[in-house]
C-alpha positions as CSV (number, residue, x, y, z in Angstrom):
1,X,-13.0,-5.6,-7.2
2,X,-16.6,-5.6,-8.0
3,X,-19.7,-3.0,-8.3
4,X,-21.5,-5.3,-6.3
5,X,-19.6,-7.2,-4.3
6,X,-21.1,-5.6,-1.0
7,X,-24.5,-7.0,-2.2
8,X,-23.1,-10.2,-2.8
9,X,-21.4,-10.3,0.1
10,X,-24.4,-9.4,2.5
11,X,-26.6,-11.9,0.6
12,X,-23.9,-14.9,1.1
13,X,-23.9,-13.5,4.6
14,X,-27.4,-13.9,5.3
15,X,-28.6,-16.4,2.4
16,X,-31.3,-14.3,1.1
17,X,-32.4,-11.3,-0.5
18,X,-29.9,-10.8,-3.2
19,X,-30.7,-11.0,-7.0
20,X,-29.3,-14.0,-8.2
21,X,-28.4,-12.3,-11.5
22,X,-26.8,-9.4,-10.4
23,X,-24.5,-11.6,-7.6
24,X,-23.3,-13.8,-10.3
25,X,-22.3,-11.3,-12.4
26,X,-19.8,-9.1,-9.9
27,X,-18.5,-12.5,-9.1
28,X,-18.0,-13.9,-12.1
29,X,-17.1,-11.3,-14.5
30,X,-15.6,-8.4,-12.6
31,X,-13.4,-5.9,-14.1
32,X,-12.2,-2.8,-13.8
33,X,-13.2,0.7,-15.5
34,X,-10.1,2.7,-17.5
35,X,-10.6,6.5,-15.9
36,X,-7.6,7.5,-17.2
37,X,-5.0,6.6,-20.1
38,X,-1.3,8.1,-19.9
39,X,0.9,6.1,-21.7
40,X,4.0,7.6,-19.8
41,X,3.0,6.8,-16.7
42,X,3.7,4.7,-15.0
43,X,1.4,4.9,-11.7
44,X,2.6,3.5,-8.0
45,X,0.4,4.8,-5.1
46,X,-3.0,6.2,-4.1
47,X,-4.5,7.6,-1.9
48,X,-8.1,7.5,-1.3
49,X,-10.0,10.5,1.1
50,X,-13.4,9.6,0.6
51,X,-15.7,8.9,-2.7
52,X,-14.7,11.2,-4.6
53,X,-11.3,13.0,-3.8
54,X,-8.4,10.4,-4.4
55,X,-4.9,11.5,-5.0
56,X,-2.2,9.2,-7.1
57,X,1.4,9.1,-7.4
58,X,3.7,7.5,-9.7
59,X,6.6,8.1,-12.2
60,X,8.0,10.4,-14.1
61,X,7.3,12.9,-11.1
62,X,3.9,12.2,-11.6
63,X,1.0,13.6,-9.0
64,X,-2.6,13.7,-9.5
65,X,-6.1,14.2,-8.2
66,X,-9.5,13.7,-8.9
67,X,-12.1,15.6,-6.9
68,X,-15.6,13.5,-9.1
69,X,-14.8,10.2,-8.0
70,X,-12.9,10.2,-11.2
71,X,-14.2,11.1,-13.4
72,X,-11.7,13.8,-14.5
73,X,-7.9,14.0,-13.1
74,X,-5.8,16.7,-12.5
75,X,-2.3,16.1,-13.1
76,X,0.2,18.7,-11.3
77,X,3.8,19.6,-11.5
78,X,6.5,20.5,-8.8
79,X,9.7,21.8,-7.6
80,X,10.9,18.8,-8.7
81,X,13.1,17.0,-11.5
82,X,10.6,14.6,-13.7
83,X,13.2,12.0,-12.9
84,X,11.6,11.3,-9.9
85,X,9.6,8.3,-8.8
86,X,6.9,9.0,-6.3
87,X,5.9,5.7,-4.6
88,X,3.3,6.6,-2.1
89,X,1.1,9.3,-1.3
90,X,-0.7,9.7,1.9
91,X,-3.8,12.5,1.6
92,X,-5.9,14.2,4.7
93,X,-8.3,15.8,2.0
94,X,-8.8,17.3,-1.5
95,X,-6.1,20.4,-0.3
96,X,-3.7,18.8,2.1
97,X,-1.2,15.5,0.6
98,X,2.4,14.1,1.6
99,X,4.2,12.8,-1.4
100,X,7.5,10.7,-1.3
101,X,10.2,9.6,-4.0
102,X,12.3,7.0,-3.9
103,X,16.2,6.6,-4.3
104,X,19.0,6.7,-2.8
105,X,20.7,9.7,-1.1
106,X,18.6,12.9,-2.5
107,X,16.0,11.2,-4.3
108,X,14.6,10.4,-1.3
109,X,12.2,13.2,-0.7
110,X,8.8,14.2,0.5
111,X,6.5,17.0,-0.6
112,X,3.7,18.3,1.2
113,X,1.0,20.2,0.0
114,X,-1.6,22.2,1.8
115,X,-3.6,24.3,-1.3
116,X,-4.7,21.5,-3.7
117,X,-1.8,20.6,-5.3
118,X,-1.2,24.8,-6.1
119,X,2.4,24.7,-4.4
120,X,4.5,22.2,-2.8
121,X,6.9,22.7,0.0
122,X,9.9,20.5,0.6
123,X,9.1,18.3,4.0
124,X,12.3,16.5,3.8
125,X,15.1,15.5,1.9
126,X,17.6,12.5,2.3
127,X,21.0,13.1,3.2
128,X,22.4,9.6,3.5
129,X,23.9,8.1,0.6
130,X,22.9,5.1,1.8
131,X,19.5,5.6,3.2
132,X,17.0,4.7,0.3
133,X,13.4,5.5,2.0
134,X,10.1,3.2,0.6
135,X,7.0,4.0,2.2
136,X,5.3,6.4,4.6
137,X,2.2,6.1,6.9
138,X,0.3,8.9,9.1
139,X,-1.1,8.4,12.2
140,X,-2.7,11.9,11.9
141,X,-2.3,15.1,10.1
142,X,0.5,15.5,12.8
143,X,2.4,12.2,13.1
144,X,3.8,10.0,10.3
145,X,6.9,7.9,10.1
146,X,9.1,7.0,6.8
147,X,10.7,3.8,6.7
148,X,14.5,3.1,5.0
149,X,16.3,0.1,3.3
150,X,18.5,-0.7,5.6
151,X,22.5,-0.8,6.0
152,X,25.3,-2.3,7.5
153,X,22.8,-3.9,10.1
154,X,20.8,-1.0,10.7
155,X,17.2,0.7,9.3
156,X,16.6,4.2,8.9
157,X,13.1,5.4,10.3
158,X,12.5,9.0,10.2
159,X,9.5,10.3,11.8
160,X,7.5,13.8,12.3
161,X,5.6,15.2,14.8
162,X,4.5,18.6,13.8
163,X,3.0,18.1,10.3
164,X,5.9,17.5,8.0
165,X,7.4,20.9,9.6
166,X,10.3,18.6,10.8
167,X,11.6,14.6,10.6
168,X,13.9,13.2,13.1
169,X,15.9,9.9,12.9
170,X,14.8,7.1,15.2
171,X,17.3,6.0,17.2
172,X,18.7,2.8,15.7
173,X,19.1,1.3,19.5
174,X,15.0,0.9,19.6
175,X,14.8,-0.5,16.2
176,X,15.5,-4.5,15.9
177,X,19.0,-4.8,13.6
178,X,18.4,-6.0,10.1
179,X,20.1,-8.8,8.5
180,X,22.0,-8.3,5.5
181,X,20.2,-6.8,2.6
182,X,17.0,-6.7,4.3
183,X,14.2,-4.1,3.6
184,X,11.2,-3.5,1.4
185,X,9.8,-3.2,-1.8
186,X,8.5,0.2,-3.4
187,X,6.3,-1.0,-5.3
188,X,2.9,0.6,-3.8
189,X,3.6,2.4,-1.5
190,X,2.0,-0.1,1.3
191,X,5.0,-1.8,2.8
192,X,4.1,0.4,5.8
193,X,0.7,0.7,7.8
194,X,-0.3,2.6,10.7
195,X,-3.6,2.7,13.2
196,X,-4.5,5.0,16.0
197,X,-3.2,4.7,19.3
198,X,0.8,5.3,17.8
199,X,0.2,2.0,16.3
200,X,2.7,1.4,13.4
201,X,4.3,-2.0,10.9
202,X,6.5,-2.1,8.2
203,X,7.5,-5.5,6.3
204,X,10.8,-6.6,5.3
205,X,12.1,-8.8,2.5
206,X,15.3,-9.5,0.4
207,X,17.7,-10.8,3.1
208,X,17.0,-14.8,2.6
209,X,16.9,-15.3,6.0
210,X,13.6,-14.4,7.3
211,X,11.0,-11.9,6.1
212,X,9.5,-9.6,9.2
213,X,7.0,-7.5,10.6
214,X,8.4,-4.5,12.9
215,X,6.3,-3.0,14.4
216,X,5.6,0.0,17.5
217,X,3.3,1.0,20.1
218,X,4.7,4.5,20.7
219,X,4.5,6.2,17.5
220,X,7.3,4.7,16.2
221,X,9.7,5.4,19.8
222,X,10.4,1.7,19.6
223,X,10.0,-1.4,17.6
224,X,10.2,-4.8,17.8
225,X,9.9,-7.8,15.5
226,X,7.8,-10.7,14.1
227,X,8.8,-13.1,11.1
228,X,6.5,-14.1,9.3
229,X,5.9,-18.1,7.5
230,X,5.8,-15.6,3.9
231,X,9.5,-16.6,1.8
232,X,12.2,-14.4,1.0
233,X,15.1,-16.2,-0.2
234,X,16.6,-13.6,-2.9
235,X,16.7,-10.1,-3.5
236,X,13.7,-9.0,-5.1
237,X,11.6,-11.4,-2.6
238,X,9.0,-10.9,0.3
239,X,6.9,-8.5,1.9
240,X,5.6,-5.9,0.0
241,X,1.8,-5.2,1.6
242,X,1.2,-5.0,5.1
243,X,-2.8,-4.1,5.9
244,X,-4.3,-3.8,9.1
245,X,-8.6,-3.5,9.5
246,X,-8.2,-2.7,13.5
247,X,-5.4,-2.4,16.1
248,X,-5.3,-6.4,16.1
249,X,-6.5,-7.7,12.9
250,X,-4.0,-7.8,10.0
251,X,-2.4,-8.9,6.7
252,X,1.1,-9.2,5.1
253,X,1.0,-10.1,1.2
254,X,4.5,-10.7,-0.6
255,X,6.3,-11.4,-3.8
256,X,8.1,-14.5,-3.8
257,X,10.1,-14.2,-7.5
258,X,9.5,-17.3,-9.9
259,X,8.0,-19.8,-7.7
260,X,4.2,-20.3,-6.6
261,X,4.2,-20.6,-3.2
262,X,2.1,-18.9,-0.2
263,X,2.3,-15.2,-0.2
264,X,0.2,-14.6,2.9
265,X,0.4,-14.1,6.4
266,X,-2.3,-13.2,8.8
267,X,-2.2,-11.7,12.7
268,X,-4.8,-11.9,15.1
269,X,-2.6,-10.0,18.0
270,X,-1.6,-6.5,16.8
271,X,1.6,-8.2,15.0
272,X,2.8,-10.2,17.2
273,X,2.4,-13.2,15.4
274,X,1.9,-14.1,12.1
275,X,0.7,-17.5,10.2
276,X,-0.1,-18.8,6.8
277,X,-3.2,-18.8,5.6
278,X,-2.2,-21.4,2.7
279,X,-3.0,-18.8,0.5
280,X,-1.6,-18.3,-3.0
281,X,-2.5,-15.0,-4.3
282,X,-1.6,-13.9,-8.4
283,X,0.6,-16.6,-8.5
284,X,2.8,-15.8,-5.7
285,X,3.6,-12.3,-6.6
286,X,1.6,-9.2,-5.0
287,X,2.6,-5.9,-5.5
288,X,-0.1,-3.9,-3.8
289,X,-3.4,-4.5,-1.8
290,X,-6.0,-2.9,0.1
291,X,-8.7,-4.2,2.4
292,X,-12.1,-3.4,1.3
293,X,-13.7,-1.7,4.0
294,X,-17.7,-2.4,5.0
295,X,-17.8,-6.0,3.8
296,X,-19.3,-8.6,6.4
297,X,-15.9,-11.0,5.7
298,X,-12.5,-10.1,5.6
299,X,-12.1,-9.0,1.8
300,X,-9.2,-8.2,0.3
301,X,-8.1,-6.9,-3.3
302,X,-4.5,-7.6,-4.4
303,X,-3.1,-6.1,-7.7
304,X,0.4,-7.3,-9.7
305,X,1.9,-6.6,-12.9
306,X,0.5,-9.9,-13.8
307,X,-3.3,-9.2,-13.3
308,X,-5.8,-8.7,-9.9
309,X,-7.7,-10.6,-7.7
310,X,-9.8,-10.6,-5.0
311,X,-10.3,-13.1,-1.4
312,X,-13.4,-13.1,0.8
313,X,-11.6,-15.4,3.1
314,X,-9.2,-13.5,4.7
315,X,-6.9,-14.1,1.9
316,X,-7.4,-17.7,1.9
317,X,-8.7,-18.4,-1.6
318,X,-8.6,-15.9,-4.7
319,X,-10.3,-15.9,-7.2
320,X,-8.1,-13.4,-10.3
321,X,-10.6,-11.0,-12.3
322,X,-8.5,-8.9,-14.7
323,X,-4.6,-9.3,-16.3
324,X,-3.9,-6.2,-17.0
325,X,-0.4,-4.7,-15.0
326,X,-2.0,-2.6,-12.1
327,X,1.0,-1.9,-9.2
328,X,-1.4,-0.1,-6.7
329,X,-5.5,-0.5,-5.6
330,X,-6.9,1.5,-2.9
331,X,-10.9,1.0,-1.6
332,X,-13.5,3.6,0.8
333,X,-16.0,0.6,0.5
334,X,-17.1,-2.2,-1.6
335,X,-18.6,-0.5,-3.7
336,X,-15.9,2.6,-4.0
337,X,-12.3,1.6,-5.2
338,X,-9.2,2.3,-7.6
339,X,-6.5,0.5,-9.2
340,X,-3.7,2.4,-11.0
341,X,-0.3,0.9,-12.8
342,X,1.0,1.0,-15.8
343,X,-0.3,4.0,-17.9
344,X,-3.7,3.4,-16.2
345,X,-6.0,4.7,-13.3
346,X,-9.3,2.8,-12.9
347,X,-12.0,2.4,-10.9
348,X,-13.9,-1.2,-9.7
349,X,-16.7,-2.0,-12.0
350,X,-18.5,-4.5,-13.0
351,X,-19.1,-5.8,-16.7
């Protein structure tokens, strides 16, 4: 995303007052500005609090922070094997962050931290060697949910209450039963969203049958289902980014595997329906996103391994700014954003 795209975006708005130069630059040549370099990173989810405190996650057992708006990053160790893969991180502020790994049976994990990153405490840890948990959301410091692959015809959705203290299991009665193979993709740790009011989604992919938004009203009590027009007819196909701006207004962004076909699906209703938008974003294949708060249209950043780009359509049209293989962007404004991936985090900018 761009410097300047609020400017531009307030000047197409109202057809005046913008500097002609400045406009055509941060749409034309956008880019993004290397913060930091790790070459053995590889870097999967962040987190953003406000301007200047964002948390990442990624693998091996990687955790960071920057308190500067980046422009130094603190890189912190656990009680935890460097095998690990963290693929999201949700953060309340520069002390308090949930972290969660990936895999199945034990490597499914999340750490919380309430003292900067200082110490970690172990929230929960997967005891099903069949559960293999994806992504987390949080209503509030207090409530979150996790969200589960799913097998033999069921999803596993944990859920807490009390700050991470404790998780309970959902009761697979109030979830809708998955078809075979169906669940999500790891890959930024936004397969799941959450807005106030107990408001929840996850997407689903990987079955070829249909791809689906769940979703609940109770803080994750009960779901129910959507599909969506976006394809999944393989394994490593469909949802992988589900967005929402407000309790009605959404996105779902997906990963279709070799062919370039629409990848988006819009809802006007809270989730109860979806439709195309006729959108192609990267080629077909999305990996992460993140709604650009503040913007006068719906704007939208989408990251992949095979570059970035950005729609001010409500993921109608893209237009791709950078190639480099980011898995994970995050935005506080147009103005204030980050992308991480592979052996990179980096903020918006403009050349």
């Amino acid at each position: 995303m761009l410097r300047y795209i609020g400017a531009l975006l307030v000047c197409l708005a109202v057809h005046s007052g913008c500097s002609s130069s400045r406009s055509l630059v941060a749409l034309d040549d956008p880019s993004w500005d290397v913060q930091h370099d790790d070459s053995t990173a590889l870097f999967i989810a962040l987190s953003v609090v406000d301007e200047n405190t964002v948390w990442v996650s990624g693998a091996p057992g990687k955790v960071g922070r920057t308190m500067n708006g980046g422009e130094t990053w603190t890189m912190f160790g656990g009680p935890w094997p460097d095998s690990l893969q963290f693929r999201d991180v949700e953060a309340f502020s520069a002390e308090e962050a949930f972290i969660l790994s990936i895999g199945n049976g034990l490597d499914s994990r999340i750490y919380h931290t309430t003292d900067g990153g200082e110490s970690w405490r172990l929230s929960f840890q997967n005891e099903d060697p069949n559960a293999f948990y994806d992504c987390f959301s949080f209503w509030d410091r207090q409530r979150g949910f996790a969200f589960s692959d799913s097998y033999e015809g069921e999803f596993s959705l944990i859920r807490t209450m009390d700050g991470g203290n404790s998780w309970q299991y959902v009761d697979p009665a109030n979830i809708p039963n998955a078809h075979e193979g169906e669940g999500s993709f790891a890959a930024s740790g936004t397969c799941t969203a959450a807005q106030p009011g107990g408001l929840g989604w996850f997407g689903t992919g990987a079955s070829s049958v249909d791809t689906r938004v769940i979703r609940t009203t109770d803080y994750g009590e009960t779901w129910s289902e959507a599909i969506t027009p976006i394809e999944s007819t393989a394994g490593d196909e469909g949802i992988t980014s589900v967005l929402f701006w407000d309790a009605r207004n959404g996105i779902a962004l997906g990963s279709p595997s070799t062919r370039e076909t629409n990848n988006v699906a819009i809802t006007s209703d809270g989730g109860t329906t979806w439709v195309s938008t006729g959108g192609v974003a990267l080629g077909g294949r999305v990996y992460g996103a993140s709604i650009v708060p503040g913007t006068p249209t719906s704007t939208i950043v989408a990251v992949s391994p095979s570059g970035s780009a950005f729609s001010v359509d409500n993921g109608a049209t893209w237009t791709t700014f950078d190639s480099y293989e980011y898995w994970t962007t995050a935005f506080h404004s147009p103005t204030v954003g980050w992308a991480a991936g592979r052996g990179r985090i980096s903020r918006a900018g403009s050349r």
